[in-house]
C-alpha positions in Angstrom: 53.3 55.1 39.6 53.1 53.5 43.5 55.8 51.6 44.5 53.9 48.4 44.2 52.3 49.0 41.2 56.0 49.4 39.4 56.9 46.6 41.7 54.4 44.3 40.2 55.0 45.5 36.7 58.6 44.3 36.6 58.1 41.1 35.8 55.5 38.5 35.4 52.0 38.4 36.8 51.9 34.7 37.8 55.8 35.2 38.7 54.6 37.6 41.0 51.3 35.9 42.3 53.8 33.2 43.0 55.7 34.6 45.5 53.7 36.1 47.5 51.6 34.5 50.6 48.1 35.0 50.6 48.7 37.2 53.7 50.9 39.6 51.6 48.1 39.9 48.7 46.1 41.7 51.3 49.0 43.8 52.8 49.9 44.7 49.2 45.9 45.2 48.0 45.4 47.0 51.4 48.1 49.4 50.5 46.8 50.2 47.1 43.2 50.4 48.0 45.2 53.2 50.5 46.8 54.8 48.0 44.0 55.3 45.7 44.6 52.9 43.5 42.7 49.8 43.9 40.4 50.2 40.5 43.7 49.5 38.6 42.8 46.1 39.7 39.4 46.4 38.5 40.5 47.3 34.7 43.4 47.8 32.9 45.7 46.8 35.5 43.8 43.3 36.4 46.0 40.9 35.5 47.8 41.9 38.8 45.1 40.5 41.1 45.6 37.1 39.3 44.6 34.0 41.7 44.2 31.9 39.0 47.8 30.1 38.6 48.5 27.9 35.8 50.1 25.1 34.9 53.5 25.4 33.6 53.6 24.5 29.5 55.5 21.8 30.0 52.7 20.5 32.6 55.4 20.5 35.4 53.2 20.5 38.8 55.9 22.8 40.6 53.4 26.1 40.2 50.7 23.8 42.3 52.9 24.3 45.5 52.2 27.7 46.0 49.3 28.3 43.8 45.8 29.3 46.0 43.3 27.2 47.5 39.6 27.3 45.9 38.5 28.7 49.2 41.5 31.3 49.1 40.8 32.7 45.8 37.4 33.3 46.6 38.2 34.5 50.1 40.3 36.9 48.2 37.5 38.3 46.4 34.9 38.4 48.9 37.3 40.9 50.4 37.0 43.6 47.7 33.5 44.8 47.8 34.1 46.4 44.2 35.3 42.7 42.7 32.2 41.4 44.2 30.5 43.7 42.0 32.3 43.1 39.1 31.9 39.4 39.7 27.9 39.4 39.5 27.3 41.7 36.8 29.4 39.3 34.6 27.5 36.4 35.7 23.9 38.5 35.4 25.7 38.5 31.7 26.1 35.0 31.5 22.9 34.1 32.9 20.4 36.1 30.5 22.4 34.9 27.6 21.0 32.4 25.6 23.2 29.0 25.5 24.2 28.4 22.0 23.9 24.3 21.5 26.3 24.6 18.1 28.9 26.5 19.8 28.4 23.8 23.0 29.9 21.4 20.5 32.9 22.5 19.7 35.6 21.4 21.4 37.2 25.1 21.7 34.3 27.5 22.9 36.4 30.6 23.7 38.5 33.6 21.4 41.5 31.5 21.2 41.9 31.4 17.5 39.1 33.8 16.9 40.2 36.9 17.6 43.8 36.2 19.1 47.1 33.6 18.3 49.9 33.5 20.3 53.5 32.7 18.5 56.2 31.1 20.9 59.9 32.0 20.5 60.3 28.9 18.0 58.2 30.5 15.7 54.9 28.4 16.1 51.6 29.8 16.1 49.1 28.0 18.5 45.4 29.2 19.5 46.8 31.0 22.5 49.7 30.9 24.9 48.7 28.0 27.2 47.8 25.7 24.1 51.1 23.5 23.7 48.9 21.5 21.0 48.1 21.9 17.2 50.9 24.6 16.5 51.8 25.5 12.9 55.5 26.0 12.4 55.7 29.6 10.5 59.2 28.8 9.7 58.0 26.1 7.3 54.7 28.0 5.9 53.1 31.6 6.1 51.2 33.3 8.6 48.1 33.5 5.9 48.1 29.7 6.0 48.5 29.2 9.4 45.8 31.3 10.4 43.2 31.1 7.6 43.6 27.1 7.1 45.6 25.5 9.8 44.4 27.1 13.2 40.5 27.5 11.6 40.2 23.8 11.1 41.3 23.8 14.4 38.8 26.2 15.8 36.4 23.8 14.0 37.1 20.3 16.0 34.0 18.6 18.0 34.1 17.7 21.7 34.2 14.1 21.2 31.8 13.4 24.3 29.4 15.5 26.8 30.9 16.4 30.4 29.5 18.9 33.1 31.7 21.8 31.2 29.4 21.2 28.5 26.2 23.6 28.7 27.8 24.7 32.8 26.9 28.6 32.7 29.7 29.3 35.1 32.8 27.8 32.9 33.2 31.6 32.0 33.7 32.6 35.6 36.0 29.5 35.9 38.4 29.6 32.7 38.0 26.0 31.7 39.5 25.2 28.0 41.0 22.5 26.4 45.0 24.4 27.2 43.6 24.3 31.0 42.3 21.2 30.4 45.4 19.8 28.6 48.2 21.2 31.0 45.9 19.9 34.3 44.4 16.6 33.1 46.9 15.2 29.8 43.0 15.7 28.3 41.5 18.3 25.8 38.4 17.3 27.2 38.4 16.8 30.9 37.1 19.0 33.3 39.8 20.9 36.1 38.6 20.3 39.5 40.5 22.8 40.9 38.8 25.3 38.5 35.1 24.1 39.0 35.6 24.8 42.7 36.5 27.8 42.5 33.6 28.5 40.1 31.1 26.7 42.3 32.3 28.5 45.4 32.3 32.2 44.0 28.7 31.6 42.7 27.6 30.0 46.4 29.8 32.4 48.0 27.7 35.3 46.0 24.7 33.2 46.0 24.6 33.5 42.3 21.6 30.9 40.5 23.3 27.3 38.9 21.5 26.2 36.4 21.4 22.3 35.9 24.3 20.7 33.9 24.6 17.5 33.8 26.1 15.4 36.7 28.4 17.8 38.8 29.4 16.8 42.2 29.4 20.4 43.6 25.7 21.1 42.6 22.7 20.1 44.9 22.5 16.2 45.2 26.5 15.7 44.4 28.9 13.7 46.1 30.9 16.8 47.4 28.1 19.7 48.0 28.5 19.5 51.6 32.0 20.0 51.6 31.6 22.9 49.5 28.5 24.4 51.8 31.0 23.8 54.9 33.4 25.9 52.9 30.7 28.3 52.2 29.5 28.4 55.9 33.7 29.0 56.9 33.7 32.0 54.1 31.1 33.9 55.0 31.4 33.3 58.6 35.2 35.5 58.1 
């Protein structure tokens, strides 16, 4: 295995991501694209090339001090010819794809609870590993109840009002959930800022098509599209 590879393997993605400028991401990416080994990034070994810090779960703000800019994270793919790649045939995905109102409803729209849990080291199971909310204590019941009854009623819950989230075709490239949503905002419900620019910049930056969404400040018309064209003008122009 390279050096930086095993390096990065050692301990935790976002640990890692964490300590590093963004001037060391490209020394570090420079060296594996060097060494042969850039399309670890690409696949299997993606979760490396993670821009996309969190909030702790206890919704401490400490991770926001060294976590990337919008403009950085997409300046950080724009780099990688191969991510760019990668990046529009997942939105080509997205944009053929059919929006399915009934799923729009529901308050969670992703796998979480689907087709994955997450048990933390007090032994409750929650909808994923960011979701501090809803949890089923297995030491008082059964897995079979927690999953089949508890965590599907969950699965079930309505969005309780309509936001820009709603029927946006880029919350996919974005990550927006109610964990994210929860751990950023103290709200289920409300939308991340930080991760709609990021979304809104990688699909100006790749001049990927918006559809219409409701009222969005970084779409054509909102209060903040010419700060994100600026941007997009400063990106490009690297």
């Amino acid at each position: 295995m390279h050096p930086l590879l095993q390096q990065s393997c050692s301990g935790d993605a976002n640990a890692t991501d964490c300590e590093l400028s963004l001037s060391e991401h490209y020394r570090i990416l420079d060296e594996l694209t060097e060494a042969g080994c850039l399309w670890l990034l690409f696949t299997g070994g993606g979760d490396f090339f993670n821009a996309m810090i969190n909030l702790r779960r206890d919704c401490s703000q400490t991770s926001l001090d060294v976590r990337l800019t919008p403009a950085e994270v997409v300046k950080l793919d724009l780099k990688y010819p191969e991510r760019v790649y990668d990046w529009k045939c997942f939105a080509a995905r997205l944009n053929h794809a059919a929006i399915d109102l009934d799923r729009a409803e529901n308050l969670h729209a992703c796998g979480a609870g689907h087709n994955s849990f997450a048990i933390d080291p007090y032994g409750r199971l929650g909808l994923c590993v960011l979701s501090t909310t809803d949890s089923y204590d297995l030491r008082q019941g059964c897995f079979k109840e927690g999953w089949g009854k508890h965590l599907a009623a969950v699965r079930r819950e309505k969005a309780s009002q309509i936001t820009k989230c709603t029927t946006c075709r880029l919350k996919s490239m974005c990550g927006i959930c109610p964990a994210n949503s929860v751990l950023e905002c103290m709200d289920a419900e409300e939308p991340v800022d930080f991760l709609c620019q990021v979304a809104h910049l990688r699909a100006y930056a790749l001049d990927l098509p918006i559809a219409p969404h409701g009222e969005c400040e970084y779409c054509r018309d909102g209060s903040r599209y010419e700060d994100i064209m600026n941007t997009i003008e400063d990106l490009k122009g690297c």
